[in-house]
Structures are given as structure tokens and as C-alpha cells.
C-alpha positions as CSV (number, residue, x, y, z in Angstrom):
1,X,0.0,0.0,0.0
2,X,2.8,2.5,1.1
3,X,4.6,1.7,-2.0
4,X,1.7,2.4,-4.6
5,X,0.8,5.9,-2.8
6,X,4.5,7.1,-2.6
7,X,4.6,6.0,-6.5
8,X,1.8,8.2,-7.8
9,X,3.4,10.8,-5.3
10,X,6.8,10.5,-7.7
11,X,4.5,10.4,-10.7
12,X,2.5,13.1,-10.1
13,X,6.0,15.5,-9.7
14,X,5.5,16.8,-5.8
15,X,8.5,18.1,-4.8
16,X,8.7,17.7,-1.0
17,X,10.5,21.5,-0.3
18,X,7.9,23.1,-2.3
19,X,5.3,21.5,-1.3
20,X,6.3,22.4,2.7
21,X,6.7,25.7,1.2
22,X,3.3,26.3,-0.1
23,X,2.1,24.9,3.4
24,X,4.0,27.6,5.6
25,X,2.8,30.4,3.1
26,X,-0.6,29.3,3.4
27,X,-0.5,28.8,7.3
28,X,-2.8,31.3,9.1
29,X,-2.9,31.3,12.7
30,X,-5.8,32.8,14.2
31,X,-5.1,33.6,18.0
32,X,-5.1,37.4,16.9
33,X,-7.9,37.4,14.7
34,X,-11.4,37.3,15.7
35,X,-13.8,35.0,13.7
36,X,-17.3,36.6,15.5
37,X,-18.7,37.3,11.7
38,X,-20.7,34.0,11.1
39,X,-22.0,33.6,7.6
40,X,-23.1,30.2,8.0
41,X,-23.5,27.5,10.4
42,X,-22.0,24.2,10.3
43,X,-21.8,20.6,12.3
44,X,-18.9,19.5,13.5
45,X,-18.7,16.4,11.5
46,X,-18.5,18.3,7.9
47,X,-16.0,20.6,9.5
48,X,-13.6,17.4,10.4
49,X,-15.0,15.8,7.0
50,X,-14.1,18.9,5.1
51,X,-10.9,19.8,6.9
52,X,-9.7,16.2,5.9
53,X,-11.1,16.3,2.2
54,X,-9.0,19.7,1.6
55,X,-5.8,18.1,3.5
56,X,-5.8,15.2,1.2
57,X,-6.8,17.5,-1.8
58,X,-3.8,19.7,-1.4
59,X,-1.2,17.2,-0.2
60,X,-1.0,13.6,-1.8
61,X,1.2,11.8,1.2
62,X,-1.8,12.7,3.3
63,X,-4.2,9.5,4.0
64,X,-6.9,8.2,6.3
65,X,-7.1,4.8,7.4
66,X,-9.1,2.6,10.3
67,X,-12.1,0.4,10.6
68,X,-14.8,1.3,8.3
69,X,-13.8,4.6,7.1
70,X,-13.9,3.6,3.3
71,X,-16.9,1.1,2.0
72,X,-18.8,2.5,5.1
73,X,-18.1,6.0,4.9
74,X,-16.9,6.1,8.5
75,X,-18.4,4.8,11.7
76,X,-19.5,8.6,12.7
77,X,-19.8,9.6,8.6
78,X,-16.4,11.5,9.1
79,X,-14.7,10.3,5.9
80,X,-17.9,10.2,3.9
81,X,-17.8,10.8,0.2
82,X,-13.4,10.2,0.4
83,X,-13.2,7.2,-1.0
84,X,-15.1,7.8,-3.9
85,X,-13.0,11.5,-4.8
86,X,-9.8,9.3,-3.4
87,X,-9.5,5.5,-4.1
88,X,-8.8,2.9,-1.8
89,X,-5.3,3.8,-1.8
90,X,-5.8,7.0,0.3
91,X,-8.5,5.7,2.2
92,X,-8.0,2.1,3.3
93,X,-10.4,0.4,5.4
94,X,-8.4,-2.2,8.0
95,X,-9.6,-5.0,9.9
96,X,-10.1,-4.8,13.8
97,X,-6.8,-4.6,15.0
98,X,-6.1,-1.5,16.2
99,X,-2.1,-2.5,17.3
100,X,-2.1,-3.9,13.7
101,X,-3.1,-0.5,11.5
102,X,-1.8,1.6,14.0
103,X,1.8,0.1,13.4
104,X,1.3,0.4,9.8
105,X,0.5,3.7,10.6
106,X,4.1,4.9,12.5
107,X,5.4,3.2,10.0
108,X,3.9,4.8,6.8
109,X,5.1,8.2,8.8
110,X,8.4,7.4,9.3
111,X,8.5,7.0,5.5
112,X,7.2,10.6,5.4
113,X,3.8,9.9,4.8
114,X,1.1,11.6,6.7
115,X,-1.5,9.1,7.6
116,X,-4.7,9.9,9.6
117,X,-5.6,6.8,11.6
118,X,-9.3,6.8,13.4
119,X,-10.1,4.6,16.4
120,X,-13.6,3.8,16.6
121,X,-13.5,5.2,19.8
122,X,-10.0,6.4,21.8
123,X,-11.1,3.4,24.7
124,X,-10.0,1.3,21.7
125,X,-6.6,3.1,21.5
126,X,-5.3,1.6,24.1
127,X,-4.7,-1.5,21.7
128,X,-2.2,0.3,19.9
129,X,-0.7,2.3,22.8
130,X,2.6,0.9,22.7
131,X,2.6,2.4,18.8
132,X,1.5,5.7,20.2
133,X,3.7,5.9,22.5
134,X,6.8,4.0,22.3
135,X,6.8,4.0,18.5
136,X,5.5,7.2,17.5
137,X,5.9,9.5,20.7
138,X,9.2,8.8,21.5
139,X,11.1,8.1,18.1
140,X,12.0,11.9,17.3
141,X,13.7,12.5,20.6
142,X,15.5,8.6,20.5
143,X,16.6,9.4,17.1
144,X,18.0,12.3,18.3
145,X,15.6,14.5,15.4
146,X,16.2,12.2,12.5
147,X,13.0,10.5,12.6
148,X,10.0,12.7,12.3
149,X,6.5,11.0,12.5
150,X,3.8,13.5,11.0
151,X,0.7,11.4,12.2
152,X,-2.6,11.7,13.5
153,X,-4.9,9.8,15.6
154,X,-8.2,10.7,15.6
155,X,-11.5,9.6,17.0
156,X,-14.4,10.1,19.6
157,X,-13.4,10.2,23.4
158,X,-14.9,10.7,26.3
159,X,-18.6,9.8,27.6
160,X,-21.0,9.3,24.6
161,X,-24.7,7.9,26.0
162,X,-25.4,4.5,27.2
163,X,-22.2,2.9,25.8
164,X,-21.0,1.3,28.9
165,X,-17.8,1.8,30.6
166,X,-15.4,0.2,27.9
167,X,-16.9,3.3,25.7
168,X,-17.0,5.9,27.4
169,X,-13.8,6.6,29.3
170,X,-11.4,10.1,28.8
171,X,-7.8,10.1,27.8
172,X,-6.8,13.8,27.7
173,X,-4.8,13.3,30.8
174,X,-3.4,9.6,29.7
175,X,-1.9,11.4,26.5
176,X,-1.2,14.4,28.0
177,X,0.9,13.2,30.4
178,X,3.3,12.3,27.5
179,X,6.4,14.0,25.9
180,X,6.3,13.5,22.4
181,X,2.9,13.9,21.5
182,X,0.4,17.1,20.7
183,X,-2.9,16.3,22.2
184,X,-6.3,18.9,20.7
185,X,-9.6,18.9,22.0
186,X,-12.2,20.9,19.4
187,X,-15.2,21.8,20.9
188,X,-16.8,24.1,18.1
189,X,-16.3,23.6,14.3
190,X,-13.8,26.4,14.5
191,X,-12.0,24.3,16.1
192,X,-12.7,21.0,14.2
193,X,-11.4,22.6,11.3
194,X,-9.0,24.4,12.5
195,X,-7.5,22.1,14.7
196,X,-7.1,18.9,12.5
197,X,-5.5,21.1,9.9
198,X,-3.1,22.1,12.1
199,X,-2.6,18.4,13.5
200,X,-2.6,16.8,9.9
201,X,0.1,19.5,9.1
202,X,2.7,19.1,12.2
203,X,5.8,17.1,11.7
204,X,5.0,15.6,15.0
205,X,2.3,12.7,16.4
206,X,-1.1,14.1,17.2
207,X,-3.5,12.7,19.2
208,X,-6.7,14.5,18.1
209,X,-9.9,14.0,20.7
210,X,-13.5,14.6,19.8
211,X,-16.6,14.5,21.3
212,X,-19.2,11.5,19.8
213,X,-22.0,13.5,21.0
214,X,-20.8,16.8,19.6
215,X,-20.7,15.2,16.0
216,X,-24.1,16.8,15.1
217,X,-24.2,20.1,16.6
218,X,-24.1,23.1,14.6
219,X,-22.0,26.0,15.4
220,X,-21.9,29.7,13.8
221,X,-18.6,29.7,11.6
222,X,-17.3,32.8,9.7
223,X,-16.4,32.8,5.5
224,X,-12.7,33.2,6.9
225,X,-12.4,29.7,8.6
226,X,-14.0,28.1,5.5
227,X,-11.3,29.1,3.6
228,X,-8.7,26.3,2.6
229,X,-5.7,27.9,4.3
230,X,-7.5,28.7,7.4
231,X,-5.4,26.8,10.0
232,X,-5.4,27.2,14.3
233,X,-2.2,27.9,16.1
234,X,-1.5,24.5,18.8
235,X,-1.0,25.2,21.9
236,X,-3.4,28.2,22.2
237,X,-6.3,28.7,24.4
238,X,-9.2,30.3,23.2
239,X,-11.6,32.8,25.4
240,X,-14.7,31.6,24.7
241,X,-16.8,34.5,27.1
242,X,-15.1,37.0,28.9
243,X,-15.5,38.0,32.8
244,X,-14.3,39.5,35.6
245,X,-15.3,37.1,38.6
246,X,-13.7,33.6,38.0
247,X,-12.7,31.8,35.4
248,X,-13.7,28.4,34.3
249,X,-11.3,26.1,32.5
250,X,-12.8,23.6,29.8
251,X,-12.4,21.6,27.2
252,X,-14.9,19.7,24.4
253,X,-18.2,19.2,25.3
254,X,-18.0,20.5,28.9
255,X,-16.9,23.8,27.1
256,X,-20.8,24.0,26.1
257,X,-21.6,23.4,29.5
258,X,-19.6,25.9,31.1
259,X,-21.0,28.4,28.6
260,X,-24.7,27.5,29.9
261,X,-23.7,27.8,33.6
262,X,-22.0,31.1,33.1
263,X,-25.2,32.7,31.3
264,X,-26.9,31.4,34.7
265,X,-24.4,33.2,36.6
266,X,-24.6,36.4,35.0
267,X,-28.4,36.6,36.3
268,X,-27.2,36.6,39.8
269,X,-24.5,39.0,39.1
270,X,-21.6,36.6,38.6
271,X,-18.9,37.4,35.5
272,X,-17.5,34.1,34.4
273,X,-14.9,33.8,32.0
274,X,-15.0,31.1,30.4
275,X,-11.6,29.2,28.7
276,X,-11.7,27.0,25.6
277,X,-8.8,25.2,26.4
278,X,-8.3,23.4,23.0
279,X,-4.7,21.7,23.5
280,X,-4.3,19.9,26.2
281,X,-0.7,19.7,25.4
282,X,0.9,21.8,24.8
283,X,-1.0,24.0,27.3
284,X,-1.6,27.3,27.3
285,X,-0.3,28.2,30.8
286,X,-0.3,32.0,30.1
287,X,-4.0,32.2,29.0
288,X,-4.9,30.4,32.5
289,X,-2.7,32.7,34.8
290,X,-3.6,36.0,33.2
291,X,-7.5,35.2,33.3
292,X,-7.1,33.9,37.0
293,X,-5.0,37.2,37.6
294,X,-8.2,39.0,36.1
295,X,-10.7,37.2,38.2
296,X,-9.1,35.8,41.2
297,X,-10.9,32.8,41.4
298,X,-10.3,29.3,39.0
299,X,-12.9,26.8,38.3
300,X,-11.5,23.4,36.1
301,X,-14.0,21.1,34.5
302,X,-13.7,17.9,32.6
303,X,-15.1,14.3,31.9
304,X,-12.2,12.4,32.7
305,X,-11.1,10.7,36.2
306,X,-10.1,13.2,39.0
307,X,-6.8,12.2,40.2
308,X,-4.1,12.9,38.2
309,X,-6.4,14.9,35.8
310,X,-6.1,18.0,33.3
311,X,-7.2,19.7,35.9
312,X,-4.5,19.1,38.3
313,X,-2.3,19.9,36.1
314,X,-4.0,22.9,35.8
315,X,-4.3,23.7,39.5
316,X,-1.0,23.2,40.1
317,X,0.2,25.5,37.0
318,X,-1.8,28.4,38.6
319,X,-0.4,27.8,42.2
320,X,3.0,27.9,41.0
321,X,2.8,31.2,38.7
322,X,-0.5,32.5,40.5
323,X,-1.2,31.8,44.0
324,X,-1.2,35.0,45.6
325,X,-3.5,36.4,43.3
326,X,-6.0,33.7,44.1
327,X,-9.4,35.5,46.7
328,X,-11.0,31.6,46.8
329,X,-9.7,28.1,46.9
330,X,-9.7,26.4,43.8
331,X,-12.6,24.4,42.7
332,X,-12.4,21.3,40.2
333,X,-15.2,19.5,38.4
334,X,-14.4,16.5,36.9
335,X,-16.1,12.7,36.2
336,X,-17.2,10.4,39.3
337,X,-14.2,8.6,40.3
338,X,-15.6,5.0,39.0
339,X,-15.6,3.3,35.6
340,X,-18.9,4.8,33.4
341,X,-21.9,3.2,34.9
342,X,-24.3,1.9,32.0
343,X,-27.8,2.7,33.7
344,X,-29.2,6.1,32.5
345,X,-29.5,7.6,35.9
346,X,-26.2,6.6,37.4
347,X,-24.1,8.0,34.2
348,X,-25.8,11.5,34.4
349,X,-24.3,11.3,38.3
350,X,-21.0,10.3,36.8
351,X,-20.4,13.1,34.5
352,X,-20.2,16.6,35.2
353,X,-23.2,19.0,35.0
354,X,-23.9,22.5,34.5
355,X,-25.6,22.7,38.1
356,X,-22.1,21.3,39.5
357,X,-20.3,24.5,37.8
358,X,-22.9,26.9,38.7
359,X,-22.5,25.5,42.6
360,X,-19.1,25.5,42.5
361,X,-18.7,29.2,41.0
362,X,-20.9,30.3,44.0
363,X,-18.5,28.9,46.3
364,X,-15.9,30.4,44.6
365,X,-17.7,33.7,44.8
366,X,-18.7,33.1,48.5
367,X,-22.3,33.4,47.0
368,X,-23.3,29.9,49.4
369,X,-22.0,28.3,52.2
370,X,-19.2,25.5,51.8
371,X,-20.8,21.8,51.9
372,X,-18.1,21.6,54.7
373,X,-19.4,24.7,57.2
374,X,-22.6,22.9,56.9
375,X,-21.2,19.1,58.4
């Protein structure tokens, strides 16, 4: 397979330099640009489908491959209509064996390649996570620079609904923890777009995390980020609302929900600012301490476990660089500290909720009294 798409790559006359040189002209970050001017609206699964059709369109070493993302059209319709406009050269359906296509994978990018491998679901990842992580994580630093791997790994994480706990588990923090690799979180399809550009782009392994249940919401999205060059800086937060009385840290779908709970805030005279964090690494430690600076106060929320969470990490960033600055011990929001439960009722309890952010900002705020003053 590698060898028939590097062939029509020497066939069709790419040369590599000016084909990275088009790229880096191209590249627009938007960090100082503001994208409020929404023409249109669009899902977030054609902003991932479309950011991947123009990828492939404009660069041939650029492929997608995983279970079902060919004959099928993709388990979540994200590589629909590719391999008609592509072949089954650049869009290769594997069987299940996740270790299996995910070595071919590493491979393929060590040979300069830029494949885009989806896992059903990131729970399944951790079949191939000896390939994401010693193969691909750890090669350029081993190698001592010589062995780039431009590769992406994309797919749902996170709690969808009623999948069961083998579905249904976070892994920002897993990959996160990591040197080696990028991990993005999109919430809107600004950031869909944006963000796998940017991922299918980078000479180095990118673990690239959506949300299952975010596939068919529509967001506002400007003529500017549907143009083919539009790409998003990694490692940059964006600020989603701004405020003056404590911020709130998110990322994916709990981004939405720390939008909700700071419009129920503002009725009772609380200014949240609310942080899109989407990188999770590299993370954008200067956007956190200068809103926290702002505010005082620092709410972090997210699906995943607890302990040893984004949020930590987050905590512990702002008590290192902002501690005196903080008016309010800080408050984290994160997943029930047990594997997903399956029954409808108990997995509500398990995941965060906007009523848990809208509690804990009035804590923050001294707006209630601490569940401990009442014991």
C-alpha cells in the first residue's frame, strides 16, 4: 500500500520542499484574529469531513485509514464521500486490529507519509498504545531529530450515552501526560477545522480527541475559517466569554456546559470567563494565569477521572505562577471517580453537570455556604 501511494506521489512531480513551502505560506494562525462574523452555520462532523477532504486534496502523502472509514463512509460519517473522490489507496479500510493498523500507521510516517488513523473510539486506543507511544511518541527524541513522525490519531473520546464503561472513558490526561505527542480537544467547528489542519500538518504525532456527542451540533462559523488555508495555532487557548469574577477552565463538550452555567451566573451578578482550552498539550499556561489574575478565582472542568487529571495539572500551574493572586480556593469538576456506569440515571451522576459549575462558582464567589461549614 505505502509503496503504490509514494509512486503516484513521484509520478504526479510533488517536490517535498515546495510542497512544505506552499504549506508555511498558506498557514494562518488565528489567535489574533477574531472569527465573530458568522456567515453560515456548520456541524462539526463536515468541518472534520471537510478539513480532511481539503488536507488530502492539497497534499497527496496525506491518507486516512481505520475500521470502516472507506466502503462505510466512516463509523461517525467523518470520511464520507473520500473514498469515492480518493481511491482505496488513500482511504483504506483495515480489519479490527487497532495495534495492527496503527503500526502500519508509524510506519507509513516514518517513511514521510502523513497518515490519519481513526479509532472507533479512543477506549479502543489503548490497543495500539505501545505504537503511540513508544513507537511514535518517543522516536523523534530517540533518534535524536532524525525521525519525524507526521501522524494523527483521531476519533471520539470521552462519555458518549449508554455505551458502557469500555466506551465511554477520557484520555486527555493519559496522553497528556506524554512528551512527544500534541494532544487537541475541538469543541466548536472552528476548532474542528482548524485544529485537525493544524494536527494533519505538524511534523509531530497528534492525538486529536472529539466528542461523539458533539458530532451533530451546529455551530456559527465565519467565511474566513472556511477558507482552505485557514489553519489554528497548537498550543493556544481560546476565550470563549469574557469576565471579571472567576474563570472556568474547559475543554470539548463541557466547554458548552460551562457556557450554559456562566449565562446562569450572569443573572445573579456573577462574570464568568469562560476558557476553551483546545490543546491539552501543549498548554496554554499563560492564557490560565492572566485570566485567573483577572478574576481571582479558578474553576477546572472535565469528563475524565479526578486524580491525576487535566485539571490538576491545571491547579498546580496556577499555584505555582498565580497563588497570591487567588481570593477563593480552587474548585475542580471532573467525572465520578468510577468506571462509566451503564444505567441512564447513574451516568448522568458520573459526569459533570452545568448545576455542578454553577455551585461551585458560587463557592468560589462566596455566594453559598461550603458543603463543609454545613457538616
Amino acid at each position: 500500500m505505502l509503496g503504490i501511494v509514494r509512486g503516484r506521489i513521484a509520478r504526479g512531480g510533488v517536490n517535498a520542499s515546495s510542497l512544505q513551502k506552499i504549506r508555511n505560506q498558506s498557514l494562518i494562525y488565528a489567535s489574533s484574529r477574531s472569527y465573530s462574523s458568522a456567515s453560515k452555520e456548520m456541524t462539526v462532523r463536515d468541518a472534520l469531513n471537510s478539513a480532511l477532504d481539503e488536507e488530502m486534496s492539497a497534499d497527496p502523502k496525506v491518507f486516512v485509514m481505520g475500521e470502516e472509514v472507506g466502503e462505510y463512509q466512516g463509523a461517525y460519517k467523518i470520511s464520507k464521500g473520500l473514498l469515492e473522490k480518493y481511491g482505496p489507496e488513500r482511504v483504506v479500510d483495515t480489519p479490527i486490529t487497532e495495534a495492527g493498523f496503527a503500526g502500519i500507521g508509524v510506519g507509513a510516517a516514518y517513511h514521510g507519509l502523513r497518515p490519519v488513523v481513526e479509532f472507533m473510539t479512543f477506549n479502543f486506543s489503548m490497543q495500539a498504545i505501545d505504537h503511540i507511544i513508544n513507537s511514535a511518541a518517543k522516536s523523534n527524541y530517540m533518534s535524536a531529530g532524525q525521525i519525524s513522525v507526521p501522524i494523527v490519531f483521531r476519533g471520539p473520546n470521552g462519555a458518549a450515552a449508554g455505551v458502557g464503561a469500555q466506551h465511554s472513558q477520557c484520555y486527555a490526561a493519559w496522553f497528556g501526560a506524554c512528551p512527544g505527542l500534541k494532544v487537541l480537544a475541538p469543541y466548536s467547528s472552528e476548532d474542528a477545522r482548524g485544529l485537525l489542519k493544524a494536527a494533519i500538518r505538524d511534523p509531530d504525532p497528534v492525538v486529536f480527541l472529539e466528542n461523539e456527542l458533539l458530532y451533530g451540533e451546529s455551530f456559527p462559523i465565519s467565511a474566513e475559517v472556511l477558507d482552505s488555508s485557514f489553519c489554528l495555532p497548537i498550543g493556544k487557548a481560546k476565550i470563549e466569554r469574557e469576565g471579571k469574577d472567576v474563570t472556568i477552565t474547559a475543554f470539548s463538550k463541557m466547554v458548552g456546559y460551562a457556557l450554559k452555567a456562566a449565562e446562569i451566573l450572569a443573572k445573579e451578578g456573577i462574570s464568568a470567563e469562560v476558557i476553551n482550552l483546545r490543546s491539552i498539550r501543549p498548554l496554554d499556561r499563560s492564557t490560565i494565569n492572566a485570566s485567573v489574575r483577572k478574576t481571582n478565582r479558578l474553576i477546572t472542568v472535565e469528563e475524565g477521572f479526578p486524580q491525576h487529571g487535566v485539571g490538576a495539572e491545571i491547579c498546580a500551574c496556577v499555584v505555582e505562577e498565580s497563588f497570591e493572586y487567588l481570593d477563593a480556593p480552587v474548585e475542580r469538576i471532573a467525572g465520578a471517580d468510577v468506571p462509566m456506569p451503564y444505567a441512564a440515571n447513574l451516568e448522568r451522576m458520573a459526569v459533570p453537570q452545568i448545576e455542578d459549575i454553577v455551585r461551585a462558582a458560587k463557592r468560589a464567589c462566596y455566594r453559598s455556604v461550603p458543603m463543609a461549614a454545613t457538616a
